[in-house]
MARNUMI-530080 format. One line per 10 residues: number of its first residue (from 1); their letters; for each residue x, y, z of C-alpha. Coordinates in steps of 0.5 Angstrom, whole numbers, plus 500, padded with zeros to 3 digits. Example, Ala and Ser with C-alpha at 12.3 -4.5 7.8 and 13.67 -1.06 7.14 Angstrom:
<rs>
1	AS	525/491/516; 527/498/514
</rs>
This chain:
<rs>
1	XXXXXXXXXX	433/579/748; 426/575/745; 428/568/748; 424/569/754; 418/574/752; 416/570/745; 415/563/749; 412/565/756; 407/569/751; 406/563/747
11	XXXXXXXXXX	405/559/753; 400/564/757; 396/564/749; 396/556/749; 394/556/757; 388/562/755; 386/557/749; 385/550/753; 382/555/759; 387/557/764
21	XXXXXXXXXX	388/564/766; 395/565/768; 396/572/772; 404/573/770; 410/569/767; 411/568/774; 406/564/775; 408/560/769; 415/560/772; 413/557/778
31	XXXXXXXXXX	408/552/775; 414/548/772; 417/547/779; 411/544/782; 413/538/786; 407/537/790; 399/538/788; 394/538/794; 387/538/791; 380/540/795
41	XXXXXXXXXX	375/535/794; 368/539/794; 367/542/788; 374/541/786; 375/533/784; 367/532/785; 362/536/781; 359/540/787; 353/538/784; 349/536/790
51	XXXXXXXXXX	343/532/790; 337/532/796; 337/523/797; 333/524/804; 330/527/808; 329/527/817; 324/533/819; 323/533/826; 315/530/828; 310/534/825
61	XXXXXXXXXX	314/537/820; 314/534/812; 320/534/808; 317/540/804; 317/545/810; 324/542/812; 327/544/805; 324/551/805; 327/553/811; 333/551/809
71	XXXXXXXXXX	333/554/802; 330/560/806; 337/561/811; 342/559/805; 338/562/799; 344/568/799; 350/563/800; 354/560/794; 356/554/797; 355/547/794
81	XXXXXXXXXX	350/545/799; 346/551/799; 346/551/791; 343/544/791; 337/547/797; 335/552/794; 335/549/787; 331/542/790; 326/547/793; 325/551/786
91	XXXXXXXXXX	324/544/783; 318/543/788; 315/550/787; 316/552/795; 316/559/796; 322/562/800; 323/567/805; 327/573/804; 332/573/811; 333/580/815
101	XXXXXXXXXX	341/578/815; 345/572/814; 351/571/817; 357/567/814; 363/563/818; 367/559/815; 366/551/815; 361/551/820; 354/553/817; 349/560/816
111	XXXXXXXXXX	345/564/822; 339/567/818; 335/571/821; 328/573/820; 322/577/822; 315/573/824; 308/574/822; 307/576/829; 312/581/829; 318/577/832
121	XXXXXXXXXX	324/576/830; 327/568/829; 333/564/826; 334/559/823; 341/556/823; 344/551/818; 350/548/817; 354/543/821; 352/538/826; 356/540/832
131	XXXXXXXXXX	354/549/829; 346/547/827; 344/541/832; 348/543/839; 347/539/845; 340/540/850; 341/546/855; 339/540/860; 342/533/861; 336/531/864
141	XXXXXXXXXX	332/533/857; 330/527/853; 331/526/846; 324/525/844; 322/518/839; 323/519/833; 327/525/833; 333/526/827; 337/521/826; 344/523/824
151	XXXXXXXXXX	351/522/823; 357/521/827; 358/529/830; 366/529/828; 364/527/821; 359/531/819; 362/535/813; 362/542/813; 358/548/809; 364/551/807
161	XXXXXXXXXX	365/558/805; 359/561/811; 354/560/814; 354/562/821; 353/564/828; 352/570/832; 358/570/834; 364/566/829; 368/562/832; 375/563/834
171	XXXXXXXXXX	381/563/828; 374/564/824; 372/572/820; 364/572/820; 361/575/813; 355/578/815; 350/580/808; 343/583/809; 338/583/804; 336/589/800
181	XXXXXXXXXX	329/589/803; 331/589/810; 335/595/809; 329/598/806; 332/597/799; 326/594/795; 328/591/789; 326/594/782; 319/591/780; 317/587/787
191	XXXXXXXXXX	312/591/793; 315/591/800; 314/585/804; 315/581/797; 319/574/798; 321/570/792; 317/564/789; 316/559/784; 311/561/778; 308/553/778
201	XXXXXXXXXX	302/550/781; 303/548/790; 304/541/786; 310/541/784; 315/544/778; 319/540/774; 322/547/771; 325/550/777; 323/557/779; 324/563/774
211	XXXXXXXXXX	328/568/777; 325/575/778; 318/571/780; 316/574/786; 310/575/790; 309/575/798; 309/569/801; 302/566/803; 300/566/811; 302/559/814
221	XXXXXXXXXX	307/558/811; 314/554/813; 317/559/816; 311/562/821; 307/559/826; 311/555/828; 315/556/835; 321/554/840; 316/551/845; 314/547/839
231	XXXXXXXXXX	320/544/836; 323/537/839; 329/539/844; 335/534/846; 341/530/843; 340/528/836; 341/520/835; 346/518/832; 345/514/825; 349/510/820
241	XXXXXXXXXX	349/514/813; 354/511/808; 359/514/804; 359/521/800; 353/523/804; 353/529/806; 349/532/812; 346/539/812; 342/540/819; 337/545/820
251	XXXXXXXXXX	335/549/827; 330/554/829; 331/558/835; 336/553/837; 331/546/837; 333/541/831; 328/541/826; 331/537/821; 336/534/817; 337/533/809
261	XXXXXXXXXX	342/528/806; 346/530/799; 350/526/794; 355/529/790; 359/525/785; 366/525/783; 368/528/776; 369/524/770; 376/526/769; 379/527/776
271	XXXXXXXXXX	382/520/777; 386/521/770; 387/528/771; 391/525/778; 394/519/774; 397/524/769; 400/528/775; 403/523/778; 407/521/771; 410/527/771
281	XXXXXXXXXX	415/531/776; 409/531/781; 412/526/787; 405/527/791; 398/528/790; 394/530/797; 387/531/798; 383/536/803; 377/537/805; 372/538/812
291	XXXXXXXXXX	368/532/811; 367/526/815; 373/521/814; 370/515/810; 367/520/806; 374/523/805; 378/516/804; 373/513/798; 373/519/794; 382/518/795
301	XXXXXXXXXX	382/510/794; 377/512/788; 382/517/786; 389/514/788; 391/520/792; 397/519/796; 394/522/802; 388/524/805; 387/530/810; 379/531/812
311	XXXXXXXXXX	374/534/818; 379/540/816; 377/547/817; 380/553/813; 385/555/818; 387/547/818; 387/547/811; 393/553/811; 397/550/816; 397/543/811
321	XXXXXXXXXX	399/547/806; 404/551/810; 407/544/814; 409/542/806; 413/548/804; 418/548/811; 419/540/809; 422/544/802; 416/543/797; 414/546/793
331	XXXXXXXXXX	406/546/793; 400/548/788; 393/548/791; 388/547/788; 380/549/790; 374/554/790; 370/557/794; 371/561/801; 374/555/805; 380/555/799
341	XXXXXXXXXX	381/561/799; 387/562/805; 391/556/803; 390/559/795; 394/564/798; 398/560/802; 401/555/797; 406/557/792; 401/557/786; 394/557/787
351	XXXXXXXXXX	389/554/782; 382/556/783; 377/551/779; 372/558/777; 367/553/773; 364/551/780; 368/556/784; 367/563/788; 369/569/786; 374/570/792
361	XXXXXXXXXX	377/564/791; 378/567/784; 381/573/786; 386/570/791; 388/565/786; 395/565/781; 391/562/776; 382/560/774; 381/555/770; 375/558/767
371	XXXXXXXXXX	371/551/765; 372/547/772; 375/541/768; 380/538/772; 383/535/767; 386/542/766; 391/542/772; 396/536/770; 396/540/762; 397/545/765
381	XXXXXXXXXX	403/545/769; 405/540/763; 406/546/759; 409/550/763; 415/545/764; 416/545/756; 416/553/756; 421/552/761; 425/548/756; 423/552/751
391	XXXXXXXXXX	426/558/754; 433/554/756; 433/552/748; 432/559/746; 438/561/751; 442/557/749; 442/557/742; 442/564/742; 449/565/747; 452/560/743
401	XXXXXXXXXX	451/563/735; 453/569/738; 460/566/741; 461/563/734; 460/568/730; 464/574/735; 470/568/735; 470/568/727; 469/574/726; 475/577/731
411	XXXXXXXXXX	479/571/726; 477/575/721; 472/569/717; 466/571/718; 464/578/714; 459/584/717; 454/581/711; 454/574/714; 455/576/721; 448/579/720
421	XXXXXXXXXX	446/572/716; 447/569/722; 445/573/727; 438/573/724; 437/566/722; 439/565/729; 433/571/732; 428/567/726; 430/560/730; 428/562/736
431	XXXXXXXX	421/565/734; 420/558/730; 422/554/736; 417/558/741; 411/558/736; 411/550/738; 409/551/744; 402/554/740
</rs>
């Protein structure tokens, strides 16, 4: 009777213990099963700790500004990117708008729109290159010299879980936010028409900007006086960029005003983690993502995945998870934020990295990994393969210390009082058995 329960409760104890929240003891059960492992790359075998390496404002715009206004756009995202923008612009003490409404589409970019000084209203739109920076209206519409450069147009990687368009693509579901001051709801202790800044000097603040700091941001500033007419039109041109950069190209109105670079580093752990999963009864190791294809192959030859799938949008992502379960894998996937959550759902275990993750991805997942470390997949299913083992022992032992002990004493050599010995030294084994897995 306690065979089973006393070791699937020892197993989700040492799982809590090492940070990795278990929903079940299904789950459990199905992770000592696990034969495939697919693994999202941003967030999840990187840090998701992106750091601004440069910057291509449109002529007439500095760095500053271009940074500002894709701070101010993606300011209500959880994105990786839009995390690195918005801590950037802290670190430089800009001061940031508050958007009317912003709308989310996955793996494309953020549609933020804004109310003007002069009393109309604007987006800015940041995201990927074919979202943010589409083609002219106009053939005959010339890219202006020194406009942006930028990468190949099929390879720019996505901003993940949102941002969006006025109207989301096809397969996609737009997440629309406004913001309390646009539907009237002033935050507590801040006037109407308050926007957050930092509380540094203009020159710069190596601290970051302190939350709850907020004043109205002042006239000029990088989102007002300028206008559509103002900005270059055009395709942009196309540049070389190097491996692991990724693009976040920002618009007005649909002129192109920008781009910025970001880097993100892969985690400490993540090539061993993917060596000790290949040690075990795991027989691939797939990597996903939807940046650009170089990007994607040096972080898995770094790795040494078995493949690599990127420029994949969250629908794609499904679809992959999918094509391995009809071939009869039995598939974990491994990820965080809004892009992941489809194929967390659609694979037999879903594994969200919760340290770097997002709360939706959490919810859809079978198990969190509170710290992010990555380390923690292989461990983890290698404890779900010995409680397994451990439940078979305790099984095992049981049946067959009660088929003895019924044999003798139907032969009359075992008396009732040694019958309960027995019996209780067996049900003590099998407590001392599940408590190794502590």
């Amino acid at each position: 009777v306690i065979a089973t329960p006393i070791a699937t409760v020892a197993a989700l104890a040492r799982a809590a213990r090492f940070g990795a929240l278990v929903r079940s003891a299904r789950q459990l059960e199905t992770a000592s099963k696990v034969n495939v492992v697919v693994l999202d790359k941003t967030g999840t075998l990187t840090t998701g700790r992106l750091v601004p390496v440069r910057f291509e404002p449109a002529p007439g715009m500095g760095p500053d500004e271009l940074l500002a206004l894709a701070a101010s756009a993606l300011r209500y995202s959880s994105h990786p990117v839009a995390r690195a923008a918005i801590e950037a612009a802290r670190e430089k003490a800009l001061t940031l708008e508050d958007p009317e409404e912003t709308i989310e589409v996955p793996g494309q970019g953020v549609r933020a729109i804004f109310a003007g000084r002069d009393g109309r209203r604007f987006e800015i739109l940041a995201g990927r290159r074919r979202f943010a920076a589409p083609a002219p209206t106009s053939p005959e519409t010339p890219a202006p010299t020194g406009s942006l450069t930028s990468a190949a147009t099929a390879g720019t990687p996505s901003l993940g879980s949102y941002p969006g368009t006025s109207a989301a693509p096809e397969g996609s579901a737009a997440l629309r936010r406004t913001c309390p001051e646009a539907s009237g709801q002033t935050p507590a202790g801040a006037g109407s028409g308050m926007r957050r800044e930092s509380g540094g000097s203009a020159g710069g603040n190596p601290g970051g900007l302190p939350a709850g700091n907020l004043r109205a941001a002042p006239p000029g500033g990088p989102l007002s006086g300028t206008t559509r007419a103002d900005m270059p039109r055009g395709v942009l041109p196309e540049a070389a960029t190097s491996d692991g950069v990724t693009v976040l190209y920002v618009a007005r109105d649909g002129a192109h005003v920008g781009a910025i670079y970001f880097e993100d580093r892969v985690r400490s752990e993540a090539a061993a983690a993917v060596q000790a999963m290949r040690r075990m009864r795991v027989k691939s190791v797939h990597m996903l993502t939807g940046d650009r294809k170089g990007t994607a192959e040096r972080v898995g030859r770094a790795l040494g995945v078995d493949e690599v799938a990127a420029e994949l949008m969250p629908e794609q992502k499904v679809s992959f998870v999918e094509s391995l379960k009809r071939k009869g894998r039995l598939v974990a996937f491994v990820g965080d934020g809004i892009n992941d959550a489809p194929a967390l759902a659609a694979a037999h275990l879903g594994i969200a990295v919760g340290g770097a993750g997002n709360e939706v991805a959490m919810r859809t997942a079978d198990v969190v990994l509170t710290s992010g470390d990555i380390s923690m997949v292989p461990r983890l299913l290698g404890l779900a393969g010995t409680t397994r083992r451990v439940i078979g022992q305790n099984i095992t032992l049981s049946i067959g210390v009660g088929l003895v002990a019924l044999i003798l004493a139907a032969a009359g050599w075992l008396p009732p009082v040694a019958a309960s010995v027995v019996h209780n030294g067996a049900a003590a084994f099998v407590v001392a058995n599940a408590t190794r897995i502590l």
